[in-house]
C-alpha positions in Angstrom: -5.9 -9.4 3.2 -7.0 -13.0 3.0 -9.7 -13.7 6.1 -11.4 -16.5 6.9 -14.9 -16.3 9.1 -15.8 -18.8 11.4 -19.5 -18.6 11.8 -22.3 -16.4 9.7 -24.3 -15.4 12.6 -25.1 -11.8 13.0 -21.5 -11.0 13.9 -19.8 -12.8 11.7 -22.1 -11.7 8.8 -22.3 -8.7 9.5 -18.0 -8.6 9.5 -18.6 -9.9 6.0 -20.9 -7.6 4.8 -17.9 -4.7 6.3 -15.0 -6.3 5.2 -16.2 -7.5 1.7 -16.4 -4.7 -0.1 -12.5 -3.3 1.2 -10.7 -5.1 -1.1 -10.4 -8.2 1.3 -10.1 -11.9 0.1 -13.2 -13.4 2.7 -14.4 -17.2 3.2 -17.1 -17.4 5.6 -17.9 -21.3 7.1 -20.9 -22.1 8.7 -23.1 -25.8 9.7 -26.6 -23.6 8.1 -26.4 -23.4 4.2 -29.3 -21.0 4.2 -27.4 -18.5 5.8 -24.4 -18.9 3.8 -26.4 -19.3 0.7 -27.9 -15.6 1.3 -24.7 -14.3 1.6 -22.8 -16.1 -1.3 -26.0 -14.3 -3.3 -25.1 -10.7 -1.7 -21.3 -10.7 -1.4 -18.0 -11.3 -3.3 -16.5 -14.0 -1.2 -16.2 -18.0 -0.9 -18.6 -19.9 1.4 -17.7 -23.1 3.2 -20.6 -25.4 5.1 -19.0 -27.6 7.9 -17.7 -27.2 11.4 -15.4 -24.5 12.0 -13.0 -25.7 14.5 -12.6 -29.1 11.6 -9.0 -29.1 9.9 -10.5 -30.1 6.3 -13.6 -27.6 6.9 -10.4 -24.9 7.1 -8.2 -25.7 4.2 -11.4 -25.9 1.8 -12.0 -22.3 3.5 -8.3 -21.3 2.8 -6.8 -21.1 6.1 -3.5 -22.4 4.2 -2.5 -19.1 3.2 -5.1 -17.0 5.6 -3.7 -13.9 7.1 -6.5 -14.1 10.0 -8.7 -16.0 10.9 -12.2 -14.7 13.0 -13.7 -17.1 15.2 -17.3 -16.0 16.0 -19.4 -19.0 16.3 -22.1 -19.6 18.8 -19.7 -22.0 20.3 -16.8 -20.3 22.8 -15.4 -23.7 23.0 -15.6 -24.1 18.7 -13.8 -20.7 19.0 -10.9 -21.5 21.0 -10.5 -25.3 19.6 -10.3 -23.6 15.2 -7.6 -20.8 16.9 -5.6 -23.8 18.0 -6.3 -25.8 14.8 -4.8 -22.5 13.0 -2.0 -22.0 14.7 -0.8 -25.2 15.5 -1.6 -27.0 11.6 -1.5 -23.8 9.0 0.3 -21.3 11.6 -2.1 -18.4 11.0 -0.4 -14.8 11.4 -4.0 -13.5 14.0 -6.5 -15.0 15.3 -9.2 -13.8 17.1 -11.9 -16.0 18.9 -15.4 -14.9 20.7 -15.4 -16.1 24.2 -18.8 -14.9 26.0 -18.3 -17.2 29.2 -17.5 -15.2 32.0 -16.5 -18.5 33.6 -13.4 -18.4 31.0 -13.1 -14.1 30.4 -12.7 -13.8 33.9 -9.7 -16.0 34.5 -6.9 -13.8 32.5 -4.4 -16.1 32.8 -6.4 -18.6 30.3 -6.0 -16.4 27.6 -2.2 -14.7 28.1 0.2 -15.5 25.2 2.0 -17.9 26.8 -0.9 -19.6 27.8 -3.0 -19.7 24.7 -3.3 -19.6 20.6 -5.7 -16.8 20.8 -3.9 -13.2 19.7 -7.0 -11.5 20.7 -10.3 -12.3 22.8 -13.7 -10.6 22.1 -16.0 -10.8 24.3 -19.2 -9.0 23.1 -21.0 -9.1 26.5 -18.1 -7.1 28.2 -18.1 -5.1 25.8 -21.8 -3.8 25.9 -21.3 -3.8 29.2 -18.8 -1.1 29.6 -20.5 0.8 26.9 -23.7 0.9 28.7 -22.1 1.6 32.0 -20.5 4.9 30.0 -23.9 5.9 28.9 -25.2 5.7 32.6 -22.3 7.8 33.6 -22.9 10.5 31.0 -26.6 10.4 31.7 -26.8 13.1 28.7 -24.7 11.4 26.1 -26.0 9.2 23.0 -22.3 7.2 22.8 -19.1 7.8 24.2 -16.2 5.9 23.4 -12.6 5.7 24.7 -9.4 6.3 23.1 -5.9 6.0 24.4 -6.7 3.6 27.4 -9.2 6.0 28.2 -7.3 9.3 28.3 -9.5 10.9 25.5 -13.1 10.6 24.7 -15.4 10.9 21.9 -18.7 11.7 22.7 -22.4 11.7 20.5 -25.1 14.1 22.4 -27.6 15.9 21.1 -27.5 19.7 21.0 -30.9 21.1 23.3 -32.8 24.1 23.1 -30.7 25.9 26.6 -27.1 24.7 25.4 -24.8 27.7 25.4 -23.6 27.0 22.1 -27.0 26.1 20.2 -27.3 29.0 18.0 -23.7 29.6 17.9 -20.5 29.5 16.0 -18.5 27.1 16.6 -15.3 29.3 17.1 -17.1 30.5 19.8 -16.8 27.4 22.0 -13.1 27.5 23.1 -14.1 31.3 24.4 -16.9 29.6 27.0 -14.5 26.7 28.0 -12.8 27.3 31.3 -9.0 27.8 31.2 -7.1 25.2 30.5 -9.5 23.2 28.9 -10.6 22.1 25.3 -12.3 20.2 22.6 -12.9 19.7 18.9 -16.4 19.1 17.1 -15.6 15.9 15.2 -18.7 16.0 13.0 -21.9 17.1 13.1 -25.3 15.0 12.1 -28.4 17.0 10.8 -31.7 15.1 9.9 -29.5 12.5 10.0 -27.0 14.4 7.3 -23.2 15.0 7.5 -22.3 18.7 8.4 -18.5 18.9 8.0 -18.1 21.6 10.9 -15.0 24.5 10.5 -15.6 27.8 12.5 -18.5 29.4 11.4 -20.5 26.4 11.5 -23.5 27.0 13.6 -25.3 24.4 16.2 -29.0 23.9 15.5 -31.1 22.5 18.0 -31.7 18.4 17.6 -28.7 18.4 16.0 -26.1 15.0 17.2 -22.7 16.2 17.7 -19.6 14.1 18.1 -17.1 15.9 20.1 -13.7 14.3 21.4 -12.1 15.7 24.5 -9.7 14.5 27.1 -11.7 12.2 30.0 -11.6 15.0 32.3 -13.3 17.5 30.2 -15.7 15.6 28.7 -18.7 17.0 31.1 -17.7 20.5 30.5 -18.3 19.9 26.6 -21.6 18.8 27.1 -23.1 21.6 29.2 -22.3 23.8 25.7 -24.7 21.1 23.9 -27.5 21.0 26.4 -28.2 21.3 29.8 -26.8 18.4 31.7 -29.1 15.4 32.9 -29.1 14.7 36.6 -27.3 12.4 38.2 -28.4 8.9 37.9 -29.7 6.9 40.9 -32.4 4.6 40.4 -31.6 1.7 37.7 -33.9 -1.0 36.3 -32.1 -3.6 34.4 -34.7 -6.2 32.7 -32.7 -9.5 31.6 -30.8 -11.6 33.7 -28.2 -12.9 31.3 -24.4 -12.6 31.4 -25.1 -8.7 30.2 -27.8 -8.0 32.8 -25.7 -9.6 35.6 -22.2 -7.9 34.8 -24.0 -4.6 34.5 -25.6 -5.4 38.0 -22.1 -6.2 39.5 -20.6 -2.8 38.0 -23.2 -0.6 38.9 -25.0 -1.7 42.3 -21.9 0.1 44.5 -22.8 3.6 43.3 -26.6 3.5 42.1 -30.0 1.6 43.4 -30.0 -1.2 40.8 -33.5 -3.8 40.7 -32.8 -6.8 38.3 -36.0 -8.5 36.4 -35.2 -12.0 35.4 -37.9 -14.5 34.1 -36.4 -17.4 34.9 -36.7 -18.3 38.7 -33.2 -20.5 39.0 -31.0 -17.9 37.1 -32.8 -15.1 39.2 -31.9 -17.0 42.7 -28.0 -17.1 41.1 -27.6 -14.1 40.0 -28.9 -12.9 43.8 -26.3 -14.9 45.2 -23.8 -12.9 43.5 -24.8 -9.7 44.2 -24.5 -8.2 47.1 -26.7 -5.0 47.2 -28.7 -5.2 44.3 -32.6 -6.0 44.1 -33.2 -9.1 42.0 -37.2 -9.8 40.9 -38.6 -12.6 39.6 -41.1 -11.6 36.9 -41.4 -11.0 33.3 -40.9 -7.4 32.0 -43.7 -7.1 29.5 -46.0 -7.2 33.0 -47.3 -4.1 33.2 -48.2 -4.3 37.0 -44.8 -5.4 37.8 -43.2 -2.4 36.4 -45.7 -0.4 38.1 -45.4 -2.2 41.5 -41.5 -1.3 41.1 -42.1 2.4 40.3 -41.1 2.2 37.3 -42.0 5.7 37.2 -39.4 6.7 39.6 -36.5 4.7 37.6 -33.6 7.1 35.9 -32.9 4.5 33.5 -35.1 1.3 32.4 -32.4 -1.3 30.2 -33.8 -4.1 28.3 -30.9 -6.8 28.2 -32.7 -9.5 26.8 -32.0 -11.2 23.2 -35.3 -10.5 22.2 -35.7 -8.2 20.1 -39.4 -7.5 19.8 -39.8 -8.0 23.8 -36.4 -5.0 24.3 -38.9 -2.8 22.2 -42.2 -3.0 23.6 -40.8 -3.5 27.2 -39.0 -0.2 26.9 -42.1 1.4 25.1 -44.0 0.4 28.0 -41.4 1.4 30.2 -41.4 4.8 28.8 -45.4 5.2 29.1 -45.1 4.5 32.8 -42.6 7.5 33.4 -39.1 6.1 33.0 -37.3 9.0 32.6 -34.5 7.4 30.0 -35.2 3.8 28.0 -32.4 1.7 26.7 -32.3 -1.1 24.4 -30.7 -3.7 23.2 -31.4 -4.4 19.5 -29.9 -6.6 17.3 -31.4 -6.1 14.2 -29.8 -3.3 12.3 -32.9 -2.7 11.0 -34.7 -2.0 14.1 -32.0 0.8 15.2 -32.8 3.8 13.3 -36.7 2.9 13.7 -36.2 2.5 17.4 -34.2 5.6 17.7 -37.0 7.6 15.7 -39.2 7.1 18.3 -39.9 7.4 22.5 -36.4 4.9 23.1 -33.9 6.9 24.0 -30.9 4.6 23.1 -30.6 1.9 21.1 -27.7 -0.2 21.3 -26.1 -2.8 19.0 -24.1 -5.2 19.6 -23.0 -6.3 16.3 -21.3 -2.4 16.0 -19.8 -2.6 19.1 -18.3 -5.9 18.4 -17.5 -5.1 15.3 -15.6 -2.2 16.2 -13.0 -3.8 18.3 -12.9 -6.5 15.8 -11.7 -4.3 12.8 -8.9 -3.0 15.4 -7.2 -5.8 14.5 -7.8 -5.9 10.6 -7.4 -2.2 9.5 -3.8 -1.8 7.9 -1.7 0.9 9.1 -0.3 1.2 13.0 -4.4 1.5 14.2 -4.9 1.2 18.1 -8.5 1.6 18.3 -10.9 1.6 15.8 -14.9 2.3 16.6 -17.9 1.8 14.1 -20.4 4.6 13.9 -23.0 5.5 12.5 -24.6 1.8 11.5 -21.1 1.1 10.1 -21.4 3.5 7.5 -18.4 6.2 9.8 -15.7 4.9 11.9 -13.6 6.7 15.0 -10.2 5.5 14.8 -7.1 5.9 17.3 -3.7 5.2 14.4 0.0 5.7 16.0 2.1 7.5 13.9 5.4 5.8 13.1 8.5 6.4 11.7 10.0 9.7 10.6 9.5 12.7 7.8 11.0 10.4 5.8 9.5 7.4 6.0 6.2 9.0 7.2 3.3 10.7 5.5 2.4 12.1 8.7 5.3 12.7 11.1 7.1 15.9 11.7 3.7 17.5 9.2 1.3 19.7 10.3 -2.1 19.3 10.6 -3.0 21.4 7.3 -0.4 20.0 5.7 -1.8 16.2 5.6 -3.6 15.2 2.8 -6.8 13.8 4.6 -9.9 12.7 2.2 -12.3 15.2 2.3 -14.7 15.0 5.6 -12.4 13.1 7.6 -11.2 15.0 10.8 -8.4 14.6 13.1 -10.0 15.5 16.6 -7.1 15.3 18.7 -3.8 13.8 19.5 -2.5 11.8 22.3 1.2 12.3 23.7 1.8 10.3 26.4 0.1 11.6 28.9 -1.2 14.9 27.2 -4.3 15.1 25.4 -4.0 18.3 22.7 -6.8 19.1 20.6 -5.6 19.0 17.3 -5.7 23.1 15.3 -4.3 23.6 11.5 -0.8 24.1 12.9 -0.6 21.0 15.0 2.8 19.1 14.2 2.5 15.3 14.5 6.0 13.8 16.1 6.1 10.0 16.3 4.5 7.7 18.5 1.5 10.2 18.6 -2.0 8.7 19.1 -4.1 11.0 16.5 -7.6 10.7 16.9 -9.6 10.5 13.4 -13.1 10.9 12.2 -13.8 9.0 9.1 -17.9 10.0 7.9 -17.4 7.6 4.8 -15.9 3.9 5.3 -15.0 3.9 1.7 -12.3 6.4 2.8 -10.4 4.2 5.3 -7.7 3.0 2.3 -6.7 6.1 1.9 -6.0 6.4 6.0 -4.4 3.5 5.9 -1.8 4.4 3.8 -1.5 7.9 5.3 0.0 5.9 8.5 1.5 3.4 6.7 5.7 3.9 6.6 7.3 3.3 3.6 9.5 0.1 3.3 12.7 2.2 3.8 11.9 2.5 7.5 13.8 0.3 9.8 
C-alpha cells in the first residue's frame, strides 16, 4: 500500500515507525527537517519538508498514485484543508484527518459524507477519553477495549493473590462461571513474557491476563482474576484541557469529580460548562493543595496534562498522599513501561490508542476494529469474515481447522447479536465478527490473507 503522512509528530511518527516495516510504500511531510531527518536515518521510506495541506508539497510526497493519505498535523484546520486537496486534485481512495476541536467533533454533520472529503475522523482526545472512562468503570481492569459496537470486550487485569482461579487450570474456569455465561483467556503476560494459554495452563499471581467476553460478563470474569475493586466515587482529574474537560462532562453525573486547572480563565470556562463538578484553580505539583482536597480520600487521581515529567511526579505525589489508584497520561513510549514498573497504576498512551483506530483503516482484509497492545508490539483485532467455503479461507471451517500463525488466538465471535466464545469446533459462517489475538505484529500478513476472499468471489 502506498501511504502518505501528513505530519511527523508523535503520532504520525510513530504510524511510520508501525507501518514501515509491513511492506508499505510511506512518505512522511513535515515543516521540521530534524524530525524528518531522524526518521529518514531510521526507516525505509521518502521524506518530504513543506506544508501538508500544499498541492506541490503532495505530489513531491506521491499523493498521485497514494492509496491513503493520514493527515495528523498539529493543525485540525491543515488536516481537513490536505483531505480536500486529495480528493478534489489526485482523488485519493482514504483519507483520514486528526480533528481535536471539540468545537468541530461535536457538530456530526460537519464531517458526514456528504458533507465532507474526510472518509474517517480521529480524534485522539475522544478517544482517551472513553478509554479512561472504561478504566474508571472497571475499577480493577489495566485496559478494556470494545469490539462489535461494544457487544464484546477484551479486558487486561492482573491476576491477585484471592482470585478463584490464581493457582488454577484454566479448564477450570468455565466450571466457576455461572450458567449461561462465558469467556476465553486471549493471552497471558508473565514477567512481561508471552504464555500461550490452552487448558492446563495455570494462573500465577502478578500475572496480566487478557480475556475477551461479551459486555455483560465482563465483571464476572474478573472476580476469577482477583478480588474486585470497589466501586468508584471520588475522582480527581488534574488538567483542564479538551481531555480533562470531556472526562469531567462524562463522569460528573455518576461520581464526585474535582477538576485542577492552572490556568485561571480556562478553569472559570470549563466551570461554566459543568454543571456538578468541582473546578480548582491551582497547580497539581502543590502538595498542600492536593492535601487540602483529600487527596487521600480520592478513588482515582488522573493527570491529563501534556507534560510528561509533571503527569509523573504529580501522580507519584498523588500516590504518597493516599490516592488509592494513579493514572497517567504519558506520551513518551519510553516512559510507559518505566512508569508502569513502579507506584502508577496506569499509564496511558495516546499515540497506541490513536494508533489503533488508525490502522482500522489500513490493515488489508475485511478488519472492523483493530487495537494496538502491548507498546505496538501485539494487536486485538475485530475481521468480518466474507464470502463462502469457496472463496473463503475461513468461512464454513472450524476453529481447529484454520491455519492461524502460531500464538495468535481467536477469542470469540460475534453473530449479530450473540456473543459465542470461540472452542476448537467452532464453525465460522459469514458475516461473523471473529475476535483475534495477534502477540507478534509481524504475523498480521498472514491474518490478512486468512480473511482475504479470493478474486473469484462476487
Amino acid at each position: 500500500m502506498k501511504i502518505v503522512i501528513l505530519g511527523a509528530g508523535q503520532v504520525g511518527s510513530t504510524v511510520a515507525r508501525s507501518l514501515s516495516h509491513e511492506d508499505n510504500d510511506i512518505s512522511i511531510v513535515d515543516t521540521d527537517a530534524n524530525r524528518l531527518r531522524d526518521l529518514a536515518n531510521h526507516l525505509d521510506l521518502r521524506t518530504v519538508q513543506g506544508y501538508g495541506s500544499h498541492p506541490k508539497v503532495m505530489q513531491r510526497a506521491g499523493i498521485e498514485d497514494a492509496d491513503l493519505v493520514i493527515a495528523v498535523t498539529n493543525s485540525d484546520e491543515v488536516n481537513m484543508v490536505a483531505c480536500q486537496v486529495a480528493y478534489t486534485l489526485y482523488n485519493t481512495p482514504t483519507r483520514i484527518a486528526r480533528v481535536r476541536s471539540s468545537e468541530y467533533t461535536d457538530n456530526p454533520i460537519l464531517f458526514s459524507r456528504e458533507h465532507s472529503p474526510i472518509d474517517v475522523l480521529i480524534s485522539p482526545e475522544q478517544l482517551i477519553t472513553q478509554h479512561i472512562s472504561r478504566l474508571i468503570e472497571y475499577p480493577s481492569a489495566l485496559q478494556v477495549f470494545d469490539f462489535a459496537d461494544g457487544r464484546a470486550q477484551l479486558v487486561a487485569a492482573r491476576a491477585d493473590a484471592g482470585g478463584r482461579l490464581v493457582g488454577q487450570k484454566l479448564y477450570k474456569l468455565r466450571q466457576h462461571m455461572p450458567a449461561g455465561s462465558d469467556a476465553r483467556i486471549a493471552a497471558i503476560y508473565r514477567s512481561g513474557e508471552l504464555v500461550i494459554p490452552d487448558g492446563d495452563t495455570i494462573i500465577e499471581e502478578n500475572d496480566t491476563v487478557f480475556f475477551l467476553a461479551a459486555t455483560r460478563h465482563i465483571r464476572t470474569v474478573m472476580k476469577e482474576m482477583r478480588p474486585l475493586d470497589s466501586p468508584i466515587r471520588r475522582i480527581v482529574l488534574a488538567g483542564g484541557g479538551h481531555i480533562g474537560s470531556n472526562l469531567a462532562k462524562l463522569l460528573e453525573r455518576d461520581h464526585h469529580v474535582k477538576v485542577i486547572e492552572r490556568d485561571p480563565k480556562r478553569a472559570e470556562m470549563i466551570a461554566g460548562e459543568l454543571e456538578r463538578a468541582i473546578v480548582l484553580v491551582g497547580d497539581c505539583m502543590d502538595e498542600q493543595l492536593l492535601r487540602e482536597e483529600a487527596i487521600d480520600s480520592s478513588d482515582v487521581y488522573c493527570m491529563l496534562t501534556n507534560d510528561d515529567e509533571a503527569n509523573i511526579l504529580s501522580a507519584l505525589l498523588a500516590k504518597r498522599l493516599g490516592a488509592q489508584k494513579v493514572i497517567a497520561i504519558i506520551n513518551r513510549p519510553s516512559f510507559v513501561d518505566l512508569v508502569e514498573s513502579g507506584s502508577i497504576d496506569i499509564a496511558v498512551s495516546p499515540e497506541q490508542i490513536t494508533i489503533g483506530s488508525l490502522l482500522t483503516h489500513i490493515r488489508r482484509g475485511s478488519m472492523a476494529r483493530v487495537h494496538s497492545l502491548r507498546r505496538g508490539v501485539a494487536e486485538a483485532i475485530e475481521a468480518v469474515a466474507l464470502g463462502d467455503k469457496h472463496s473463503s479461507s475461513v468461512v464454513g471451517r472450524a476453529v481447529e481447522e484454520l491455519n492461524l500463525p502460531e500464538g495468535t488466538t481467536i477469542g470469540a465471535i460475534v453473530r449479530q447479536d450473540d456473543v459465542i466464545i470461540a472452542h476448537h469446533d467452532t464453525v465460522i459462517r459469514e458475516e461473523d465478527h471473529v475476535l483475534l489475538f495477534v502477540p507478534d505484529k509481524a504475523q498480521i500478513p498472514a491474518v490478512e490473507r486468512l480473511f482475504q476472499v479470493s478474486a473469484t468471489f462476487i
